[in-house]
C-alpha positions as CSV (number, residue, x, y, z in Angstrom):
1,X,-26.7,0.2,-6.4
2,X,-25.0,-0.1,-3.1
3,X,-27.0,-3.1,-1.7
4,X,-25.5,-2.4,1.8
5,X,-25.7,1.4,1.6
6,X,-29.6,0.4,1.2
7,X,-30.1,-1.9,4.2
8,X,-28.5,0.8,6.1
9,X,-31.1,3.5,5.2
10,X,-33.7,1.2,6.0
11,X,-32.6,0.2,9.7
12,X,-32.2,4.2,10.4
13,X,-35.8,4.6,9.2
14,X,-36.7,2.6,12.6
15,X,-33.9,3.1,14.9
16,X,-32.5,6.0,16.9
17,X,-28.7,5.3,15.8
18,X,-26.8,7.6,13.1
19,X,-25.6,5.5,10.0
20,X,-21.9,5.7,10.6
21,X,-22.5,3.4,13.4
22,X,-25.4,1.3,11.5
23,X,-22.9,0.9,8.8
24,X,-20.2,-0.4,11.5
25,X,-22.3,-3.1,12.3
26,X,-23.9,-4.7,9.4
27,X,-22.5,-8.3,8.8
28,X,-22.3,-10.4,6.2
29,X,-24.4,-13.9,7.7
30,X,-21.7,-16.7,8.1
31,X,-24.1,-18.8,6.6
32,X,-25.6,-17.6,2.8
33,X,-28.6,-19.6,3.7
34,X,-29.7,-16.6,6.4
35,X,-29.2,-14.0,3.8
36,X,-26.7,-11.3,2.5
37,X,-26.9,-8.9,5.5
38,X,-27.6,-9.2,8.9
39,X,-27.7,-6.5,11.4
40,X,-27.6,-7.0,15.3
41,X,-30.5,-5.6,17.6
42,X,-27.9,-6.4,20.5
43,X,-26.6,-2.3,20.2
44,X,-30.3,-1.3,20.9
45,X,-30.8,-3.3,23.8
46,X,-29.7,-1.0,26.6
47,X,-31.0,2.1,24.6
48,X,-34.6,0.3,24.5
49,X,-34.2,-1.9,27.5
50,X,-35.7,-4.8,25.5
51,X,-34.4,-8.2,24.7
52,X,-32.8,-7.9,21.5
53,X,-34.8,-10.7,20.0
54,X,-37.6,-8.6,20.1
55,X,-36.7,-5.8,19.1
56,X,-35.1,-7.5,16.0
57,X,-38.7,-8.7,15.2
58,X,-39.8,-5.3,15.7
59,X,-37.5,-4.0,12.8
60,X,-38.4,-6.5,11.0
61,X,-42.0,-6.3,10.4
62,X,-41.4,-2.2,10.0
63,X,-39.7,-3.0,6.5
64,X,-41.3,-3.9,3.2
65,X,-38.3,-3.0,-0.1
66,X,-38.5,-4.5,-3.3
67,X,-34.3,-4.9,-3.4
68,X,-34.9,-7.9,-0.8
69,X,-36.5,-10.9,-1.1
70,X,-36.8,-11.2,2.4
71,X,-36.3,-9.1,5.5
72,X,-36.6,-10.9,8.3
73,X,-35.4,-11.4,12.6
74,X,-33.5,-14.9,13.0
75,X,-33.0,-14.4,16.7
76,X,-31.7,-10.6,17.9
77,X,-30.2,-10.4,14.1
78,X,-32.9,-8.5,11.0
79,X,-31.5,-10.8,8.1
80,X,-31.9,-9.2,4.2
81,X,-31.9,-11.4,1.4
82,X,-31.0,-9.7,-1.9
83,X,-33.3,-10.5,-4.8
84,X,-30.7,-12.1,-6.9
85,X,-32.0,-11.0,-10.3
86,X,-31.8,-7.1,-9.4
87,X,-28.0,-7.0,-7.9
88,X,-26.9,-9.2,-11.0
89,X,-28.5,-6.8,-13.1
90,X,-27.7,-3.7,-11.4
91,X,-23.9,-4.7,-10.6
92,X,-23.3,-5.6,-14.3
93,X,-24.8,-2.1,-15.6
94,X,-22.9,-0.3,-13.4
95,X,-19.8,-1.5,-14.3
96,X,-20.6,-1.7,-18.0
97,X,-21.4,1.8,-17.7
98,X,-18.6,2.9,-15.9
99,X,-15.9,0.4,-17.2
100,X,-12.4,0.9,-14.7
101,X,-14.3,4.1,-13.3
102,X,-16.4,1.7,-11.5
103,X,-15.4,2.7,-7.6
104,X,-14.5,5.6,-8.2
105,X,-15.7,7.9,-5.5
106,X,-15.4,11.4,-4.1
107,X,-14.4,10.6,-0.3
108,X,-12.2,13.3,0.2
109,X,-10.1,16.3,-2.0
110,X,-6.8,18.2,-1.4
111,X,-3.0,16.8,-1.7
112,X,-1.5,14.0,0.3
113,X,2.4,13.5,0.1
114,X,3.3,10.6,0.9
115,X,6.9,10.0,2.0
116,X,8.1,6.2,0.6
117,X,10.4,4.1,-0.6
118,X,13.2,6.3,1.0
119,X,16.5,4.4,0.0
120,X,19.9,5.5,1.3
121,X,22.6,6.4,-0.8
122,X,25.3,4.5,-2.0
123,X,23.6,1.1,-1.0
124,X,22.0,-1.6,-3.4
125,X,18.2,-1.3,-3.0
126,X,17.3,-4.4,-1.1
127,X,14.0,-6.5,-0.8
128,X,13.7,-4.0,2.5
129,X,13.0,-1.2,0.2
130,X,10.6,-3.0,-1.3
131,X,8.0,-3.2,1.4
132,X,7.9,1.2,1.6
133,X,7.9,1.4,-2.5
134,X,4.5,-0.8,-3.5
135,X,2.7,-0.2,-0.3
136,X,3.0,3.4,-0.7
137,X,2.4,3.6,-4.6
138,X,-1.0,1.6,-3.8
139,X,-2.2,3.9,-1.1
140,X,-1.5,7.1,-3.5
141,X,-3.4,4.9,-6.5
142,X,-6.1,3.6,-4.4
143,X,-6.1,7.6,-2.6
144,X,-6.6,9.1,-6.0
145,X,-9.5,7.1,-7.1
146,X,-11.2,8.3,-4.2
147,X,-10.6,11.8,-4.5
148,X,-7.7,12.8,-3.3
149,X,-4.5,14.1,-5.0
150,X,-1.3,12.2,-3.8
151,X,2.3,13.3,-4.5
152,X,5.2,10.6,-4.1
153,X,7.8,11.9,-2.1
154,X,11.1,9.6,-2.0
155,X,12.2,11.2,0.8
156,X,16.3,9.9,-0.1
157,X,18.5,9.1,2.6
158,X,21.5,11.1,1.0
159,X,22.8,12.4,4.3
160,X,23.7,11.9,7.6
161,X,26.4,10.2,9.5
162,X,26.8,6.9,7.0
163,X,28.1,9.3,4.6
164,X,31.0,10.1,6.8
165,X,31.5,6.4,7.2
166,X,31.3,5.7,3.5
167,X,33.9,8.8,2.6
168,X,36.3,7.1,5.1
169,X,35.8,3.9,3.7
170,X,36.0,4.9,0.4
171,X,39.4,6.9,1.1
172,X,41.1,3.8,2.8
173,X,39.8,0.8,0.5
174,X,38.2,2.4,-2.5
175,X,39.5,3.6,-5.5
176,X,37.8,6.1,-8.7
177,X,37.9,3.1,-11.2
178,X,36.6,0.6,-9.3
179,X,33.5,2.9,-8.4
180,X,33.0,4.2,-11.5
181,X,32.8,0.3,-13.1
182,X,29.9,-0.6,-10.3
183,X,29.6,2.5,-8.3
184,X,26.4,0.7,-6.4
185,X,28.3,-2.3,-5.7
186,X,31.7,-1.3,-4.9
187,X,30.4,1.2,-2.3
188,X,28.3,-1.4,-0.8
189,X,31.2,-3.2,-0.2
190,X,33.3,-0.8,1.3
191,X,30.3,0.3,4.0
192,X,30.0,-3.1,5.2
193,X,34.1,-3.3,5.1
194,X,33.6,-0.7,7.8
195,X,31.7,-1.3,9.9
196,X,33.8,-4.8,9.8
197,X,36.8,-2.8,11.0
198,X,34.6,-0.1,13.4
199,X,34.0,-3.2,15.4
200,X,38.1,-3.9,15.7
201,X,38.9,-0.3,15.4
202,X,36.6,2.4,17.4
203,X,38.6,5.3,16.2
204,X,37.0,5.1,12.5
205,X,33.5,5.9,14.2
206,X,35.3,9.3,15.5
207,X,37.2,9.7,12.3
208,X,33.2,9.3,10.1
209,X,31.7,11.7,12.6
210,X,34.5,14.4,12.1
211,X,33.8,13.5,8.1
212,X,30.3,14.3,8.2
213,X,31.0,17.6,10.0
214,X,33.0,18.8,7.2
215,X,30.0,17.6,4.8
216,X,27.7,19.6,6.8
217,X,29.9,22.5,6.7
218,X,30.4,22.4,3.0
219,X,33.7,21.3,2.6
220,X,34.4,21.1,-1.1
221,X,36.0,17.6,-1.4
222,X,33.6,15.8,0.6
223,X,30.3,17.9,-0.7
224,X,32.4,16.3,-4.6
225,X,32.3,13.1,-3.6
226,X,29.2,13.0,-1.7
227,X,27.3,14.0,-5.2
228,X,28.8,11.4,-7.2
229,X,27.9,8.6,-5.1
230,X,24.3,10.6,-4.9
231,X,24.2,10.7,-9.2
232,X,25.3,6.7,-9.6
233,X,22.7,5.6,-7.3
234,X,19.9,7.8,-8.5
235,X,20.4,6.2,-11.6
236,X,20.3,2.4,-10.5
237,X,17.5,3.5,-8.0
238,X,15.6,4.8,-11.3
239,X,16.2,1.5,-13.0
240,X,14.9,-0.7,-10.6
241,X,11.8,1.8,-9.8
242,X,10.8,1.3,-13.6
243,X,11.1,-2.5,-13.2
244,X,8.4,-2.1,-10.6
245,X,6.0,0.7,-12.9
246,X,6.8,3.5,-10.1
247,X,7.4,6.8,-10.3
248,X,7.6,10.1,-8.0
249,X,6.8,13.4,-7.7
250,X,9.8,14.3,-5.5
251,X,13.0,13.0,-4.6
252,X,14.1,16.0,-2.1
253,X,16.0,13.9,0.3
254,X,17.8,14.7,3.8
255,X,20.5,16.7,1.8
256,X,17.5,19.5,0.4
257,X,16.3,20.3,3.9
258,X,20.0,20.9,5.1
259,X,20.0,24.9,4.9
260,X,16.3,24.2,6.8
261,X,16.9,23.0,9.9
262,X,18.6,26.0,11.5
263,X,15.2,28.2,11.1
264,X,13.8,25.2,12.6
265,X,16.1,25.3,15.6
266,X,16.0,28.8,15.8
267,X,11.7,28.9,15.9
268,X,12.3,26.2,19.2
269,X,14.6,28.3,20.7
270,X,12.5,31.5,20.2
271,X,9.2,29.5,21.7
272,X,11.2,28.6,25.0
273,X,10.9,24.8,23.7
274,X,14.6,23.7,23.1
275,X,16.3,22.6,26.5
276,X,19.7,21.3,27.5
277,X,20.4,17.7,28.3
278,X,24.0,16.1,28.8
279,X,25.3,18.8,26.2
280,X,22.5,18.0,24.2
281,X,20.0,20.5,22.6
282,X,16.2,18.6,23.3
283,X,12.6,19.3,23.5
284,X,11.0,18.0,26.8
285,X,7.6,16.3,25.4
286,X,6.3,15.3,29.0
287,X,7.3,13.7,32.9
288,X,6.9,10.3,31.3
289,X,8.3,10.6,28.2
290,X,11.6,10.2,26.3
291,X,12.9,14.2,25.5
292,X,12.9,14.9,21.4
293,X,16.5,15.1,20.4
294,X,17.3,18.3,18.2
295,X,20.5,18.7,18.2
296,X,23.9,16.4,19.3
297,X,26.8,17.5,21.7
298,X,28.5,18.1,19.1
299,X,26.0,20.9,17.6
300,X,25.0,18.6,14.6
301,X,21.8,17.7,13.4
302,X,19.8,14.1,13.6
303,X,17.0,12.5,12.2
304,X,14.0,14.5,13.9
305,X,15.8,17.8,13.0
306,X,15.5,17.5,9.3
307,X,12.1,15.7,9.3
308,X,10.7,18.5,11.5
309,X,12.2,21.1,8.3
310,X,10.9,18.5,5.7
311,X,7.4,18.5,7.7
312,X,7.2,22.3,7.6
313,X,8.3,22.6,4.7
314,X,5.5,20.1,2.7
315,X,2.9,21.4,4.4
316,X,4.0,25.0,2.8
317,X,4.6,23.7,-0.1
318,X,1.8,21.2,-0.8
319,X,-0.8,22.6,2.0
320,X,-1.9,19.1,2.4
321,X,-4.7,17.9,4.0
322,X,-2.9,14.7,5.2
323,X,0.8,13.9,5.0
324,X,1.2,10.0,5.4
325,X,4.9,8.5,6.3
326,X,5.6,4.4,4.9
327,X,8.1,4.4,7.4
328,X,8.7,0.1,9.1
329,X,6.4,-0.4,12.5
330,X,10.0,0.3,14.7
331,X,10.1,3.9,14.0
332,X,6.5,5.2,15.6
333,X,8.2,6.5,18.4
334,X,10.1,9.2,16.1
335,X,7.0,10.2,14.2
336,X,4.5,10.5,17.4
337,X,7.6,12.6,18.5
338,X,7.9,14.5,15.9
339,X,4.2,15.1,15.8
340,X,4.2,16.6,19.4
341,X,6.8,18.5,18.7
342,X,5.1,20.7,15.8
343,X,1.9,20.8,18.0
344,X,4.1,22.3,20.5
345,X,5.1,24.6,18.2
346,X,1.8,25.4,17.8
347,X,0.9,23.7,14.4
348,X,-2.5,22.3,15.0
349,X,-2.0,20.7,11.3
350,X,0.3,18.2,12.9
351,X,-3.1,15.9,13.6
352,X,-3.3,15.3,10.2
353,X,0.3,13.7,9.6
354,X,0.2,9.4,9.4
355,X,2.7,7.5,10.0
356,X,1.7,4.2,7.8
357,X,3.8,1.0,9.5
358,X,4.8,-1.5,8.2
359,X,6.2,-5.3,9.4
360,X,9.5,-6.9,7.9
361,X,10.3,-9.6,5.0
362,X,12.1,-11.9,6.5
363,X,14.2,-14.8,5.0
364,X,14.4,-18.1,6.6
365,X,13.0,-16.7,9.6
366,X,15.9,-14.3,9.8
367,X,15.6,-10.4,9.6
368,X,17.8,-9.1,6.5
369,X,20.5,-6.5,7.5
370,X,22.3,-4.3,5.4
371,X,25.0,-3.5,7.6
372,X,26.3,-7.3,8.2
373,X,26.3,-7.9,4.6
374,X,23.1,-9.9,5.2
375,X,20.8,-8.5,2.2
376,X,19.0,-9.8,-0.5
377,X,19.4,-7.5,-3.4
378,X,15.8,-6.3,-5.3
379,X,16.7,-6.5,-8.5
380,X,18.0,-9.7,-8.2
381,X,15.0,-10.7,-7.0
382,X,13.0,-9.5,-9.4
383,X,14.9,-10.9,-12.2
384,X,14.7,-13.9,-10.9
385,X,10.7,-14.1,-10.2
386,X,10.8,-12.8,-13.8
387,X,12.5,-16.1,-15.1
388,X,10.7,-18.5,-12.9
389,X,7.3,-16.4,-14.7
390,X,9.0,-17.2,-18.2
391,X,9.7,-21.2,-17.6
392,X,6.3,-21.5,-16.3
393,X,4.9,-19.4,-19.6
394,X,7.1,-21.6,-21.9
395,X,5.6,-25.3,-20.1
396,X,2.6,-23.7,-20.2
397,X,2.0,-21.9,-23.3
398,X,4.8,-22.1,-25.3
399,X,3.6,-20.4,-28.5
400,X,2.4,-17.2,-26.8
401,X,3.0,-13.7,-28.3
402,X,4.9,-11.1,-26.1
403,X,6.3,-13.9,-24.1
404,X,9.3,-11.5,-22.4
405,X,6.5,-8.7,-21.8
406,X,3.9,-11.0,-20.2
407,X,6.9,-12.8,-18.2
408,X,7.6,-9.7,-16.8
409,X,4.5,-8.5,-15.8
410,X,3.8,-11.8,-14.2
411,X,7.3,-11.6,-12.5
412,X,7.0,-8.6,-11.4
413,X,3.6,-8.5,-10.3
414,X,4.1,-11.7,-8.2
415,X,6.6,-9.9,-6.5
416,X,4.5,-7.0,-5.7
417,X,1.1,-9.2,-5.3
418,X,3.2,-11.3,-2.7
419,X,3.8,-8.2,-0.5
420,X,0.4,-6.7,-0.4
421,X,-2.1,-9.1,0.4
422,X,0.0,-9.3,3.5
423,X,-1.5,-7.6,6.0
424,X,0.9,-4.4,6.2
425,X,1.9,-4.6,10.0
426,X,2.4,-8.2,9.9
427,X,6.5,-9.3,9.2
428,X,6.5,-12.6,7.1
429,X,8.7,-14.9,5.1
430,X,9.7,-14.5,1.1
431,X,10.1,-17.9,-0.6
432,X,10.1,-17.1,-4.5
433,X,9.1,-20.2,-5.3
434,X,5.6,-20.1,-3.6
435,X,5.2,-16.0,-5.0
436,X,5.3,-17.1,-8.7
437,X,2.8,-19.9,-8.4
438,X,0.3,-19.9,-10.7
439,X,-2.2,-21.4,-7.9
440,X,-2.8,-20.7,-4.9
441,X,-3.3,-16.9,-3.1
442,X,-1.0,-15.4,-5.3
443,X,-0.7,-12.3,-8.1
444,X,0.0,-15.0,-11.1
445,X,-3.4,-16.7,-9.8
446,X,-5.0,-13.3,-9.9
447,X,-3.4,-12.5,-13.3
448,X,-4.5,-15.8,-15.2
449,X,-8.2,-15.5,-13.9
450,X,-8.2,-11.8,-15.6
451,X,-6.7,-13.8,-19.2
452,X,-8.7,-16.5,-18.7
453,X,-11.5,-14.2,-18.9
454,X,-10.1,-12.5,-22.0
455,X,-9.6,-15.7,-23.8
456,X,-13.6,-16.2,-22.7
457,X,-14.4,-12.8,-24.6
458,X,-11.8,-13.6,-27.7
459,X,-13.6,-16.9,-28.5
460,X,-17.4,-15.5,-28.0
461,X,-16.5,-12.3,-30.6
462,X,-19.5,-10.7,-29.1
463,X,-20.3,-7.3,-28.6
464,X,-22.0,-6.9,-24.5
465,X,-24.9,-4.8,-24.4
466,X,-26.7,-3.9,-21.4
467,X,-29.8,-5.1,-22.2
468,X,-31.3,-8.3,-21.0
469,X,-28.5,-8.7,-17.7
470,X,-30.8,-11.7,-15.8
471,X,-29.2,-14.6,-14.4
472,X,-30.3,-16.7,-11.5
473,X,-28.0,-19.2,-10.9
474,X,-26.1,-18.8,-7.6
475,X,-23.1,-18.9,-8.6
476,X,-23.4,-16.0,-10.8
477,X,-24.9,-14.0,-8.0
478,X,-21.6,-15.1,-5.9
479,X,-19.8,-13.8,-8.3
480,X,-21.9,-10.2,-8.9
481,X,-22.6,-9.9,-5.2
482,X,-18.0,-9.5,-4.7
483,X,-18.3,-7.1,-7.3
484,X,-20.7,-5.2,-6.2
485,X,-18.7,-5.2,-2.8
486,X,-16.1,-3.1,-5.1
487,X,-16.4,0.3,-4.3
488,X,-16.7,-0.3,-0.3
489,X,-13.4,-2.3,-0.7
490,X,-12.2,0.4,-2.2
491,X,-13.1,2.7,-0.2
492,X,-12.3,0.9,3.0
493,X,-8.8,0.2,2.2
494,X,-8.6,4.3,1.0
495,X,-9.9,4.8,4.8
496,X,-7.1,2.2,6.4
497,X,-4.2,2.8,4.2
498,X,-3.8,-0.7,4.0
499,X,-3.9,-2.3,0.4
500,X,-4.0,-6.1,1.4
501,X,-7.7,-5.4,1.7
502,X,-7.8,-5.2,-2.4
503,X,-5.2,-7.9,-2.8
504,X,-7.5,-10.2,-0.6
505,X,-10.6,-8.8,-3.0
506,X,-9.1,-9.9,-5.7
507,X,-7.8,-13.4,-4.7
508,X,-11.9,-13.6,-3.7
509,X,-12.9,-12.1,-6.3
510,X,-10.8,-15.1,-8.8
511,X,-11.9,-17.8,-6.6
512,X,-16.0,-17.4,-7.4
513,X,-15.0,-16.3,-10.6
514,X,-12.9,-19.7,-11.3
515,X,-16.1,-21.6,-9.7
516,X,-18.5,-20.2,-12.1
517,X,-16.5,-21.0,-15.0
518,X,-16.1,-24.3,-13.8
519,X,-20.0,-24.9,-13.7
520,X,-21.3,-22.9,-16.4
521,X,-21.5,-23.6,-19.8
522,X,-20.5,-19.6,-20.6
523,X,-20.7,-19.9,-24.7
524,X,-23.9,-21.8,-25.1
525,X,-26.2,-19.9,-27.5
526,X,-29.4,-19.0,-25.8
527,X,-31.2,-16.1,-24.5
528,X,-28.8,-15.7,-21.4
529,X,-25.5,-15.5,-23.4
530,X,-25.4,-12.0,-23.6
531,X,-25.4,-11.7,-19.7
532,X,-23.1,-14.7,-19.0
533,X,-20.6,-12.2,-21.3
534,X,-21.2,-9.4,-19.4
535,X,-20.6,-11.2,-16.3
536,X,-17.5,-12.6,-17.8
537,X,-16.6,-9.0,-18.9
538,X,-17.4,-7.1,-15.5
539,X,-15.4,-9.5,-13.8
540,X,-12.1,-8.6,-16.2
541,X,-13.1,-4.9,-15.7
542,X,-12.8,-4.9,-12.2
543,X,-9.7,-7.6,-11.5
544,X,-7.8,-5.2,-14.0
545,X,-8.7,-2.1,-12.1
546,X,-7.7,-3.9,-8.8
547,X,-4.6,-5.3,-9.9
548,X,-3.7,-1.9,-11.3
549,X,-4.4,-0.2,-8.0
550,X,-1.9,-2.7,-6.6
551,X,0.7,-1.8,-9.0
552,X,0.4,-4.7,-11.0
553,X,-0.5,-5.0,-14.3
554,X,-3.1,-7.6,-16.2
555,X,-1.5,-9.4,-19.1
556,X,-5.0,-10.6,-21.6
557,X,-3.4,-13.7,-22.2
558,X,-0.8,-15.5,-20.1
């Protein structure tokens, strides 16, 4: 039972509000003493032109359910006190019943592609690839469960003027055996090489430009070398994406929507839309407003040109209901752009396109930058957390089974944990060291509550049944009440995109769960047992099926 769902119903019995907006402003009392729920009268005031005190007390005495202990006004606020015994019992049948289909919920249906991940060509995947990657895998996981049917685009950046840099580069430093040793790394270092020289020598700039026009045009020797360096890093891209348990539906880069832009141009120009500026061909979007830039000088195409084509082109394709963009917080400028654009086109659909921002990962304090050399490579990273996971496992538990698996997924998931319950718009600072903690707000906290749990259900060798679920101690109603907050979580973070509110769940989640076990005797044999197991049991069910809509997975013993 949704225990909040319910003390929504009952306030739009007595007041004149629709239950979107009731729901909106429940609370949860600061103080557990005052009850589970509290809603304020203060909303009512100027409809009733009472003092909200009063009319709290008016609510109040209206409502008689057997779900509540109490119901009462504490000032302008109708407190609810759950009856402890029925949302411990309730909670643990549910998820019992519905074991890691416990949230699962029908909020919406059609297909959402999702653009993420998005690495460029040529270039080592770096911890600012990460950030796109997990965030936009948990959206489509945490999407799907509540309906929805999410395709993972990795939209590749595989063209555009860098190639034209990297081709010149590769022509003056570069040679085919060095690239064909470590085609990722070797390239790397010849596209920081020039930009290096660019800075000396402004002519390269002009010489990648003229490159890229004959890549554009088809030219047979740079089109050849343009799809090798495309092949070598697909495959180290691939390798590092199964490191981190993600895969996609698409990876129809820049380079696909190439022999799509010019319909594109051509629909702008037929709609009076496309107007010249310094050379330029541009859409006007407003007095007020920077112009949408279509087409350069030169007659080549940019950014907005082929996400316009890869825009159309989805929603043909896919006929989505929403098409969400991972895309960092500095590039909402382009996408609101882009978005007027196609309504000026006359595509109403437009409204339904997201772009989902993001903050950076900063080290030291200091933003990471690919083009200065500054970059801290992923996999690196993540072979390293997975190390720190494996010294940890040895001082730990030395004699586990699977140690290289379970360090792996601990690694791993650190890594991933570490990034999500960060609030997605918010930049902040990586320190490897504090991620693979095994205390403390992190994913190998999360991970060894879940095992701990397991070991819990190991030693008892009992089989949970659903009958006889009572328990009235509080802090196995702190524990049932989180998870009976499960399905609102998920559906809330569904609703904002924004998986840091399931990370935080989880970390919440561990915490009451890590209390209980601390002040419980779980194994005693008495008449309780069988619900303490089941509590111990739901609570597995539901960390599992959080971490997994992270992306992480939920080693049973650590």
């Amino acid at each position: 039972m949704d225990f909040k769902q319910k003390v929504v119903d009952l306030i739009n019995e007595q007041v004149d509000l629709p239950k979107e907006k009731i729901n909106l402003l429940i609370e949860r009392p600061k103080n557990e003493k005052m009850g589970d729920y509290a809603f304020p009268a203060f909303a009512l005031a100027k409809i009733e032109h009472k003092n909200p005190a009063e009319i709290a007390k008016n609510i109040a005495d209206q409502i008689n359910d057997e779900n509540f202990t109490s119901i009462q006004a504490v000032g302008p606020y109708v407190n609810f006190a759950i009856d402890h015994a029925k949302l411990i019992n309730t909670t643990l049948n549910d998820v019992l019943k519905d074991g890691e289909h416990y949230g699962d919920q029908t909020l919406g249906d059609g297909n959402v592609p999702i653009d993420m991940s998005s690495p460029n060509i040529a270039k080592p995947m770096s911890m600012g690839h990460l950030r796109s990657t997990v965030i936009g895998n948990s959206i489509a996981k945490t999407l799907e469960k509540v309906g929805y049917t999410p395709i993972k685009i990795n939209y590749l950046g595989d063209y555009g003027t860098q190639f034209g840099k990297l081709i010149v580069a590769y022509r003056l430093w570069g040679n085919e055996e060095d690239v064909k040793k470590d085609p990722i790394n070797n390239l790397f270092h010849y596209y920081v090489k020039f930009h290096e020289e660019a800075e000396k020598n402004p002519k390269l700039d002009d010489e990648a430009r003229a490159t890229f026009k004959k890549l554009e045009e088809g030219n047979e020797e740079e089109v050849k070398i343009w799809q090798w360096f495309r092949d070598a890093s697909l495959k180290e891209f691939n390798r590092i994406y199964k490191e981190l348990g993600v895969e996609f539906d698409s990876y129809n880069g820049e380079a696909f929507f190439n022999d799509k832009m010019q319909p594109v141009v051509d629909e702008l120009k037929e709609k009076n839309l496309l107007e010249e500026s310094q050379g330029a061909q541009v859409v006007n979007l407003g007095e007020d407003e920077n112009p949408a830039l279509i087409l350069k000088s030169d007659g080549s195409s940019l950014y907005m040109t082929r996400d316009l084509a890869a825009a159309m082109y989805r929603k043909n394709e896919y006929d989505f209901v929403m098409s969400l963009y991972v895309v960092g917080n500095e590039q909402g400028e382009h996408f609101e752009q882009m978005k007027k654009v196609l309504k000026k086109m006359g595509y109403d659909w437009a409204d339904n396109i997201h772009h989902i921002p993001f903050g950076l990962i900063t080290q030291g304090g200091k933003k990471l930058s690919t083009r200065k050399g500054n970059v801290v490579f992923l996999d690196q990273v993540l072979q390293d957390a997975v190390n720190l996971a494996h010294k940890q496992i040895e001082e730990k538990n030395p004699d586990l089974q699977n140690k290289d698996q379970v360090a792996h997924d601990v690694g791993v998931g650190a890594v991933i944990f570490h990034d999500l319950k960060n609030d997605r718009r918010d930049n902040f600072d990586f320190d490897l060291e504090e991620v693979v903690r095994f205390e403390g707000d992190t994913g190998p906290y999360v991970q060894y509550t879940n095992a701990r749990a397991q070991s819990i259900l190991r030693k008892a060798n009992h089989e949970t049944t659903v009958d006889n679920l009572t328990l009235t101690d509080n802090q196995a109603f702190a524990v049932a009440k989180q998870l009976a907050d499960f399905p609102a979580v998920v559906a809330k973070a569904a609703e904002k995109f924004e998986p840091s509110i399931i990370a935080k769940y989880a970390l919440s989640l561990s915490k009451k769960f890590n209390k209980y076990y601390a002040n419980v005797r779980i194994l005693d044999e008495d008449d309780q047992l069988n619900a303490r197991l089941a509590l111990v049991q739901t609570t597995s069910i539901v960390l599992t099926e959080a971490l997994r809509l992270l992306g992480v997975n939920a080693p049973k013993e650590m």
